[in-house]
C-alpha positions in Angstrom: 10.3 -5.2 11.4 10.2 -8.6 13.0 8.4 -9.0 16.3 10.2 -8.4 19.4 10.3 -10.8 22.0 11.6 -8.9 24.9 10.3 -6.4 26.5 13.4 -3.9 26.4 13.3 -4.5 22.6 9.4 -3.5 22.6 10.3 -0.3 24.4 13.2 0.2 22.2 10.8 -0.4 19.3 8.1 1.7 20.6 10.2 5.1 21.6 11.7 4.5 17.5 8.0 4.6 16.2 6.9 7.7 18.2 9.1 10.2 16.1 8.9 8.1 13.1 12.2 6.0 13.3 13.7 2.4 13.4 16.2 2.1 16.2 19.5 1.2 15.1 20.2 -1.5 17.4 17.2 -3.3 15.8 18.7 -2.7 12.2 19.5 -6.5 11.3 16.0 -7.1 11.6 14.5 -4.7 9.0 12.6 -5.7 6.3 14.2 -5.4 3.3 17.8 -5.3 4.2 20.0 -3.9 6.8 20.6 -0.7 5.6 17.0 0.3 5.0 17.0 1.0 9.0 18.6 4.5 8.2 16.5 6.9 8.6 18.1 9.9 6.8 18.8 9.6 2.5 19.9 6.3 1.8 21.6 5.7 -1.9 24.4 3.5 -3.4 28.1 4.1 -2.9 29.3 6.6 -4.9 25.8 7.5 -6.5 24.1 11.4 -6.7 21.2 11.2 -4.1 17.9 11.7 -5.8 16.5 15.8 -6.1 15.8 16.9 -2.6 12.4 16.8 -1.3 10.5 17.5 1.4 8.8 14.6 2.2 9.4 13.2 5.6 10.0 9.5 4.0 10.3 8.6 0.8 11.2 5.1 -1.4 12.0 4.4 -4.9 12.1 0.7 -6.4 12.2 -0.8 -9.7 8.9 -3.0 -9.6 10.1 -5.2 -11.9 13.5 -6.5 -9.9 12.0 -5.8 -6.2 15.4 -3.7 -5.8 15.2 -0.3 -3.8 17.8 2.3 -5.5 17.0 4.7 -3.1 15.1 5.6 0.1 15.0 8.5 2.6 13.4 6.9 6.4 11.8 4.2 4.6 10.2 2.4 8.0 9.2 5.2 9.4 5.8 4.9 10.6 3.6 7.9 9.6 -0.2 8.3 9.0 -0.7 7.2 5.6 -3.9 9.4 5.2 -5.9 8.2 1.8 -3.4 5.7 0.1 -4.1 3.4 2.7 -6.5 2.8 -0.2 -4.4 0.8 -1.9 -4.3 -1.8 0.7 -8.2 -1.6 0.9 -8.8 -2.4 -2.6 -6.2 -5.2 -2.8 -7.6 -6.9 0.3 -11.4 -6.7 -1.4 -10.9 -7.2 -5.0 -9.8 -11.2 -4.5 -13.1 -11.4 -1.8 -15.9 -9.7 -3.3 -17.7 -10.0 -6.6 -17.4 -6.9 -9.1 -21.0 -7.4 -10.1 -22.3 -8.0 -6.9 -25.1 -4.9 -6.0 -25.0 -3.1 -3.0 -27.0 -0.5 -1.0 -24.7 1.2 0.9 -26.3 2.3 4.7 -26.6 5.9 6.0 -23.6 5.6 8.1 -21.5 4.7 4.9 -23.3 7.7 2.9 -22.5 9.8 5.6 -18.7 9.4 6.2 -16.6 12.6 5.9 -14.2 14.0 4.0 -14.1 13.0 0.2 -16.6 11.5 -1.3 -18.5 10.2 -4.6 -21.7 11.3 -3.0 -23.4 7.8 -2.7 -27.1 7.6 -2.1 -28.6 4.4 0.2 -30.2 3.1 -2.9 -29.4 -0.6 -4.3 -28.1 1.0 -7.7 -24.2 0.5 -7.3 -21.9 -2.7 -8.2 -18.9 -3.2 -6.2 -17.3 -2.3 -9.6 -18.4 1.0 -9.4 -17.4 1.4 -5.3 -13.8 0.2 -6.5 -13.4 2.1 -9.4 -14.7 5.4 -7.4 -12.3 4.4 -4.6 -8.6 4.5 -6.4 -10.5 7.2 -8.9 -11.8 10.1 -6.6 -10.8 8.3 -3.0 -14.6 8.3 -2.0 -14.8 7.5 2.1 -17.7 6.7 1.8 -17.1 4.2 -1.5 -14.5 2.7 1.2 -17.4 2.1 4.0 -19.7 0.6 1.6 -17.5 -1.9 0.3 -16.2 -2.9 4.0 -20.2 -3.7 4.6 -20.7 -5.7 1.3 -17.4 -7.8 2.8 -19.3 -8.4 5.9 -19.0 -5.2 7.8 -15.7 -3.0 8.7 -14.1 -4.8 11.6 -14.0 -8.0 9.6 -12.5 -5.8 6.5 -10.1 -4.3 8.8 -8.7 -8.0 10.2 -8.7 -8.9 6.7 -6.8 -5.8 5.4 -4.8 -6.4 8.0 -3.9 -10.0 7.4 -2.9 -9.2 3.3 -0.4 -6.4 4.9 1.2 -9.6 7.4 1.4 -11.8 4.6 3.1 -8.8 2.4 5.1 -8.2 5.4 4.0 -5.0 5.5 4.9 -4.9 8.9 4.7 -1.2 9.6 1.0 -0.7 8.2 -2.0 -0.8 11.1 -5.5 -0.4 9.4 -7.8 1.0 11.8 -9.9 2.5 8.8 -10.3 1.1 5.3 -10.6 4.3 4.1 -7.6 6.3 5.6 -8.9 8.7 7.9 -7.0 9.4 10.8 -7.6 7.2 13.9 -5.1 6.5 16.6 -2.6 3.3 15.9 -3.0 3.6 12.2 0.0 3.5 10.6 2.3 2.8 7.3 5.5 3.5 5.5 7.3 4.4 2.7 8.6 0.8 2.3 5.4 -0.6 3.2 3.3 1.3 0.4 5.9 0.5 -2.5 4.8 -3.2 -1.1 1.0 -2.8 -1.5 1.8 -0.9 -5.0 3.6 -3.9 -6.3 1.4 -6.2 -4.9 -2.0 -4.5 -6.8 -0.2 -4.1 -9.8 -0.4 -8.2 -10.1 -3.9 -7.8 -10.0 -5.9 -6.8 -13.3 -8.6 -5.0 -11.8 -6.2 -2.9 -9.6 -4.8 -1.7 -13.0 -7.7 -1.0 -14.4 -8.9 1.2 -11.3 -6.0 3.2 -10.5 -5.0 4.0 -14.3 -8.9 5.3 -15.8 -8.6 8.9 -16.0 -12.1 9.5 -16.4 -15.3 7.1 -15.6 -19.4 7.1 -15.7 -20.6 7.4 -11.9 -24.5 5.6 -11.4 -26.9 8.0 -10.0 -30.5 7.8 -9.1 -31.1 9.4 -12.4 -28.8 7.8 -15.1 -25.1 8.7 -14.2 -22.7 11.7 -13.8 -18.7 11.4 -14.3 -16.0 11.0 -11.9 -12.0 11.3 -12.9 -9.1 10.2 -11.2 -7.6 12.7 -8.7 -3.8 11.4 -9.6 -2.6 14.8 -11.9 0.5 12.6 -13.0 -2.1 10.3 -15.0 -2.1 13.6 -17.6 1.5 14.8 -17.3 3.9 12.1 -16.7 5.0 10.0 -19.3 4.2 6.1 -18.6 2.5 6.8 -15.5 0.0 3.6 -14.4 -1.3 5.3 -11.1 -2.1 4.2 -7.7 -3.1 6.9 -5.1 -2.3 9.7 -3.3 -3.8 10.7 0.2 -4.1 14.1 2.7 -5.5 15.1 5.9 -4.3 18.0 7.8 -2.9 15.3 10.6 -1.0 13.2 7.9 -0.1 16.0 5.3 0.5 14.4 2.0 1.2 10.8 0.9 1.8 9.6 -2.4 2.3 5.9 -3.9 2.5 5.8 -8.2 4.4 3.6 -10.4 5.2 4.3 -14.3 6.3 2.5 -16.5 8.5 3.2 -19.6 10.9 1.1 -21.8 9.6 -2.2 -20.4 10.7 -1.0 -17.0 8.1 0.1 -13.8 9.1 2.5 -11.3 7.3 2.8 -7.7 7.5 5.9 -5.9 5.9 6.1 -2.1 6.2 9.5 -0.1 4.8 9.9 3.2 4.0 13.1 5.6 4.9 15.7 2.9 3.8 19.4 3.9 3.8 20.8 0.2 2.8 20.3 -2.7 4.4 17.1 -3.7 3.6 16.6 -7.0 6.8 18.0 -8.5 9.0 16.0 -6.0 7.1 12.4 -6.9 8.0 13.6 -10.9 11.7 14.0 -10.1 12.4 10.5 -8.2 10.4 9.1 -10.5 12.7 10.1 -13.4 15.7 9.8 -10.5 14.3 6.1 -10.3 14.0 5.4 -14.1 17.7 6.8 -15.0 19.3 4.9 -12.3 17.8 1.9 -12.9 20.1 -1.3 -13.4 23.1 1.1 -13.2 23.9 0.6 -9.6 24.0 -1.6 -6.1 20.6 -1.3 -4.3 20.1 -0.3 -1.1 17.6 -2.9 -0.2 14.6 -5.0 -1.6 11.0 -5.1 -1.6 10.7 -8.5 -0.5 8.1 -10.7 -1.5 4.7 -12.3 0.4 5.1 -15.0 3.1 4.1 -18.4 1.3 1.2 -19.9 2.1 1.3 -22.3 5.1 0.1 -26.3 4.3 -1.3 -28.4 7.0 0.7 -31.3 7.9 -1.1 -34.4 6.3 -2.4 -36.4 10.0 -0.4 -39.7 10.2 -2.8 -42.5 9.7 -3.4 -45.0 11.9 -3.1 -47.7 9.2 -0.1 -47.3 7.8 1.5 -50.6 6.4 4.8 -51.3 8.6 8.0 -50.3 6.6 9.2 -53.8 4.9 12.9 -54.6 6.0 15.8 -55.0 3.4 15.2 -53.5 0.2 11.6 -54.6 -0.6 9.6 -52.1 -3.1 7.5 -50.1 -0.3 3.9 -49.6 -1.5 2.6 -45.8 -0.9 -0.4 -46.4 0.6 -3.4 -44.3 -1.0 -3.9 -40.8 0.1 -6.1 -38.2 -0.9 -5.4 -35.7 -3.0 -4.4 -32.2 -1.9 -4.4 -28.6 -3.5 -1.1 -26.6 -3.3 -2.5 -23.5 -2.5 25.0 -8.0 -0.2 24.4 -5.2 -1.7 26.9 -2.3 -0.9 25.5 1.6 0.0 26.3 4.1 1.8 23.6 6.3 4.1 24.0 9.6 3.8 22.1 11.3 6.9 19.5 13.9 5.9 16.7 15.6 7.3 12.9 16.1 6.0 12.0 19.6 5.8 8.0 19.3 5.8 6.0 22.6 5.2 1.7 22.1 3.8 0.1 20.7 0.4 -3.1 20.2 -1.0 -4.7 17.8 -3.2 -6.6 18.5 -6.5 -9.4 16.5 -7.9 -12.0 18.2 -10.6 -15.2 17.5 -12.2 -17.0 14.8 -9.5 -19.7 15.2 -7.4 -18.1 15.3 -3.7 -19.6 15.3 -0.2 -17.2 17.3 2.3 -17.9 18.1 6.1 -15.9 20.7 7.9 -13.2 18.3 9.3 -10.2 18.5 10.2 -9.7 15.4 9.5 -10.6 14.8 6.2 -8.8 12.7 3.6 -8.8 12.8 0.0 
């Protein structure tokens, strides 16, 4: 949502966030469209609703268009637990070299939750931190790879700048890897933003869709594989990530693609297993695709701002009549409504957890812990 300028509207906005709402009065300022302020199940006029889940949010977009055919609380701000990820590794692979070696520190070795199981030894490219980052959602890959980009508050401001320019305006990163912290936050809408956004990139393919990799160790290397379960069973899927702590519950952002066509999927604050829910508004998503209005759109990045060329002070005076005017020399510069109806519905949330196999993982009794 667009920044408020008074501070009723801030107050307004704030009590909306708390319980995981926009506020209707605010609606003509949502990102996305209008009717993507409802926060019960929002779907085209006359259309079947997608299967019923229990997410507490959910969006599904066709990649390709930008259109959303379908969305339940879409800006709802929730914890977005471990596919805050996403964001981490879209913000870093642009800024850091893939064959740059780094020695991750103690504390980095030492963060909680799931983990590759990093040593502080100089034998890891940033490669490797990624990969191991959308693969097996190693915390303490995320830490490392904040310090090779100059530390984590400087990773955070710039994780936080790619989500402004995405207009990702719901996502706070307080941690780049998705651990709970007070005043992080994302969406539904927001994550089907980041998704689309990586999937531009080549490397964020590469990482999110290997289903099995070679780890470095101090002696030789041991293998890692990717804790998305759709990458084996769903038809088409490409990947991204899914996230849990006990604070968040699950979150899920994938995409697939089939006939030419991708699909994104983003669930947030899901208590169950949601696995079977992502597969059904995926295929929801594929067989309503191009058949109907949408319900909003996943709009696209904020241009880059140019500077204003300074006037010079020795411009030639403007010749009167119609004399040819000789361009003095400058140098050169680099360039850098849809119809619905919302159908109110509530989120029944009840517990999930997350599956990975065959890595070598550091946990700590958290409670806390993402994955």
């Amino acid at each position: 949502m667009r920044r408020c300028t008074s501070a009723l509207s801030l107050a307004v906005l704030t009590a909306g966030l708390v319980a995981g709402t926009q506020p209707a009065a605010l609606a003509a300022d949502v990102i996305g469209g209008p009717q993507l302020a409802g926060t019960g199940i929002i779907v085209p006029a006359g259309v079947k609703a997608p299967p019923k889940t229990k997410a507490s949010s959910y969006v599904i977009a066709d990649a390709d268009t930008g259109e959303v055919l379908a969305a339940k609380n879409p800006h709802g701000r929730f914890l977005p637990a471990s596919t805050l990820k996403a964001l981490t590794a879209l913000t870093l692979i642009p800024l850091l070299d893939k064959n740059k070696t780094v020695k991750p520190s103690q504390a980095a070795v030492n963060e909680e939750g799931s983990a590759v199981g990093l040593v502080p030894k100089p034998i890891y490219k940033v490669h490797d931190l990624l990969r191991a980052l959308m693969m097996v959602s190693g915390n303490d890959c995320a830490n490392a790879l904040a310090e090779a980009n100059g530390g984590i508050p400087a990773t955070l401001a710039d994780m936080n700048e790619v989500a402004r320019k995405l207009q990702a305006n719901d996502t706070v990163a307080k941690t780049p890897s998705g651990l709970d912290k007070p005043g992080q936050s994302s969406s539904a809408y927001d994550l089907a933003l980041i998704a689309r956004a990586g999937l531009k990139l080549k490397d964020f393919r590469e990482y999110i869709s290997t289903k099995t990799a070679k780890f470095p160790a101090p002696k030789g290397h041991y293998e890692i594989g990717n804790h998305n379960k759709m990458l084996w069973t769903y038809d088409g899927m490409l990947g991204v990530k899914n996230g849990w702590t006990s604070k968040a519950f699950g979150s899920f952002v994938g995409a697939a693609r089939r006939d030419g066509h991708t699909i994104i999927v983003s669930v947030m604050r899901h208590e169950e297993s949601f696995w079977k829910d992502v597969e059904e508004l995926m295929n929801w998503g594929f067989a309503n695709r191009g058949r109907n209005a949408a319900v909003g759109a996943l709009v696209e990045p904020l241009p880059d701002v140019q500077p204003s060329p300074a006037p010079s002070a020795l411009a030639a005076p403007v010749p009167e009549g119609n004399a040819a005017v000789a361009e003095p020399a400058r140098p050169e510069t680099g360039g850098s409504g849809m119809l619905a109806t919302i159908v109110l519905g509530g989120g029944v949330v009840a517990g999930v957890g997350l599956l990975g196999w065959g890595i070598r993982r550091k946990r700590r009794q958290s409670p806390t812990a993402s994955s």
